[in-house]
PAZAPA-4460 file (N, C-alpha, C; in steps of 0.05 Angstrom, whole numbers, plus 32768, in hexadecimal, padded with zeros to 4 digits):
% residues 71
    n_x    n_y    n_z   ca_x   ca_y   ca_z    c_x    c_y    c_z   seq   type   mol
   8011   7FE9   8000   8000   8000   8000   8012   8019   8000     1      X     A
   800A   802A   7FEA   801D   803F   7FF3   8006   805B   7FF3     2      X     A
   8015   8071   7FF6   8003   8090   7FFC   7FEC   8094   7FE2     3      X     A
   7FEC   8087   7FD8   7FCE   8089   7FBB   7FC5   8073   7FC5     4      X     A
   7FC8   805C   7FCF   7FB7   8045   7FD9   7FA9   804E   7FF8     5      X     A
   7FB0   805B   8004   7FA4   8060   8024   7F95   806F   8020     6      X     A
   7F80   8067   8034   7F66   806E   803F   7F69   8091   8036     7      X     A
   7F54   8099   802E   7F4A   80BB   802D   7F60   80C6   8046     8      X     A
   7F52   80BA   8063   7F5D   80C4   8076   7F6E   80C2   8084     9      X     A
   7F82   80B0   8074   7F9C   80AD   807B   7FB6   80C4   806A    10      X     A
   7FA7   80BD   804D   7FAA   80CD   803C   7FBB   80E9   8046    11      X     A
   7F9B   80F6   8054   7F98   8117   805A   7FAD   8113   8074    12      X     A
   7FB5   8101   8083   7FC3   80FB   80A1   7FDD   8101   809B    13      X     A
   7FEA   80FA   8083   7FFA   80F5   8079   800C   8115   806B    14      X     A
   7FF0   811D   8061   7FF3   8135   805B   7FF7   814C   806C    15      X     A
   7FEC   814A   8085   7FF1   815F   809E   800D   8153   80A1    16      X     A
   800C   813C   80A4   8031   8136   80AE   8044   814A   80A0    17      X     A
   8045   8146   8082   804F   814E   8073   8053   816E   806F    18      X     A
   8043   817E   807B   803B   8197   8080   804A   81A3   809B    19      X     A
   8044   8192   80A9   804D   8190   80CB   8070   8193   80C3    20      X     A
   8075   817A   80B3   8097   8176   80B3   80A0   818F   80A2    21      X     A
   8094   819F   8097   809F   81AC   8080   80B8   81BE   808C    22      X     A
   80C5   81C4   80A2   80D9   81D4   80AA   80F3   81B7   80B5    23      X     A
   80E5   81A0   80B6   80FD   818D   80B5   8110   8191   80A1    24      X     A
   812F   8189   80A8   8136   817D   808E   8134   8169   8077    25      X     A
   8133   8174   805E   8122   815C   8045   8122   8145   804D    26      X     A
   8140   813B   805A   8140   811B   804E   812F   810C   806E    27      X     A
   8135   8122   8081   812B   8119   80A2   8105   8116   80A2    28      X     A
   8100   812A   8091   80E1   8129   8089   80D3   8113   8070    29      X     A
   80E6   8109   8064   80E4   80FA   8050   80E3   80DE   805F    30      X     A
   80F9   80D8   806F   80F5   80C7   8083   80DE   80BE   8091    31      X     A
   80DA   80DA   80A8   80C3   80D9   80BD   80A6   80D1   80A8    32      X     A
   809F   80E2   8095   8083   80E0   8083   8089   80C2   807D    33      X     A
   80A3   80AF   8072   80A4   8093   8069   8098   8081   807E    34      X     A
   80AC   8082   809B   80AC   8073   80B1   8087   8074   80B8    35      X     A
   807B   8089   80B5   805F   808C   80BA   8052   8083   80A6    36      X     A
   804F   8086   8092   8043   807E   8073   8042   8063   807A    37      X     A
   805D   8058   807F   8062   8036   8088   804D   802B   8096    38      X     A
   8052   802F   80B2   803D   802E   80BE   8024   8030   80BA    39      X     A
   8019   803E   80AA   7FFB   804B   80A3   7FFA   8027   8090    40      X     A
   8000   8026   8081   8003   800C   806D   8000   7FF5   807B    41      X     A
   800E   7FF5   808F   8011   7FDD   809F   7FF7   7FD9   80B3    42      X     A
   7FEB   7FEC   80B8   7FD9   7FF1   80D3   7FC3   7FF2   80CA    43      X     A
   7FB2   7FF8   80B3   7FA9   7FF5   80A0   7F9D   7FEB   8089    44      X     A
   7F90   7FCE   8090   7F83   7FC6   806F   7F79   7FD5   805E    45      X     A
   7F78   7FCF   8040   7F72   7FD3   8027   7F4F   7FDB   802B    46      X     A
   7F49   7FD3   803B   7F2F   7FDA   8044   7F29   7FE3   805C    47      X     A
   7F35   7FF1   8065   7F3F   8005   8084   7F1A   800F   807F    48      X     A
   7F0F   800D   809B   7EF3   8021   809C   7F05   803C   80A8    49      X     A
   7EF1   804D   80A4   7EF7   8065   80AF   7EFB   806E   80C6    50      X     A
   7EE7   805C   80DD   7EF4   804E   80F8   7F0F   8047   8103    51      X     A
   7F18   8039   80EA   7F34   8028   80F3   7F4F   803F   80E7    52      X     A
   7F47   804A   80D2   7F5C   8063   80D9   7F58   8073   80E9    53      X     A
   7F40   8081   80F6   7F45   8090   810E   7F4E   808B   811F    54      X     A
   7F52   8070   811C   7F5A   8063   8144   7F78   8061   8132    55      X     A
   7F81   8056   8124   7F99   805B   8122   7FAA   8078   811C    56      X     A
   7FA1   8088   8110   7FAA   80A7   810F   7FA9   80AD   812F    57      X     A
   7F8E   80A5   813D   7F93   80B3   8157   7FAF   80AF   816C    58      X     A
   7FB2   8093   8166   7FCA   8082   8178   7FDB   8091   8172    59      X     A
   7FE4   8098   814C   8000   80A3   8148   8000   80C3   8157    60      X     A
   7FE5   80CE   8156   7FEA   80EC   8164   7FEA   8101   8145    61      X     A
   7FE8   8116   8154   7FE6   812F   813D   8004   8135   813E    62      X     A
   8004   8139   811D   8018   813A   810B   802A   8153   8112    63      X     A
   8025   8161   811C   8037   8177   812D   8042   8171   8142    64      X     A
   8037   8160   814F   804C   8152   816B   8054   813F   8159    65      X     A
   8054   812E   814D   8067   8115   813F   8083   8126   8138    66      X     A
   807D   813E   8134   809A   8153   8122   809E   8162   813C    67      X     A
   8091   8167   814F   809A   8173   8169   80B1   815F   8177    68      X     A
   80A9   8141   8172   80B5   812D   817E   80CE   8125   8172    69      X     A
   80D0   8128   815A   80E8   812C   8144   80F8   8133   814B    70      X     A
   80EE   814F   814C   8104   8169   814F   8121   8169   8151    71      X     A
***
């Protein structure tokens, strides 16, 4: 599964990350968005309800503390 195969709202999760990291360095943000994307794939069936990504987006936390935690 990659970022065109995930859920709508993993999708958009993915996209705050990516927004969040934008003052990282390229290759450190290229990383963190991969290491997460991973996860999202893994945590995730091909048929994820909309339920089962919220409970998993919630676990990982908002995408500004994931890059707060970086730092």
């Amino acid at each position: 599964m990659n970022d065109s195969t995930l859920h709508p709202l993993a999708h958009d999760y993915l996209k705050r990350l990516k927004k969040a990291a934008a003052n990282l360095p390229r290759a450190r943000r290229k990383e963190l968005v991969g290491e997460i994307e991973a996860h999202l794939s893994e945590a995730l069936p091909a048929d994820a309800s909309e339920a089962d990504v919220l409970n998993v987006v919630e676990r990982l936390g908002e995408p500004a503390e994931i890059v707060a935690e970086t730092g």
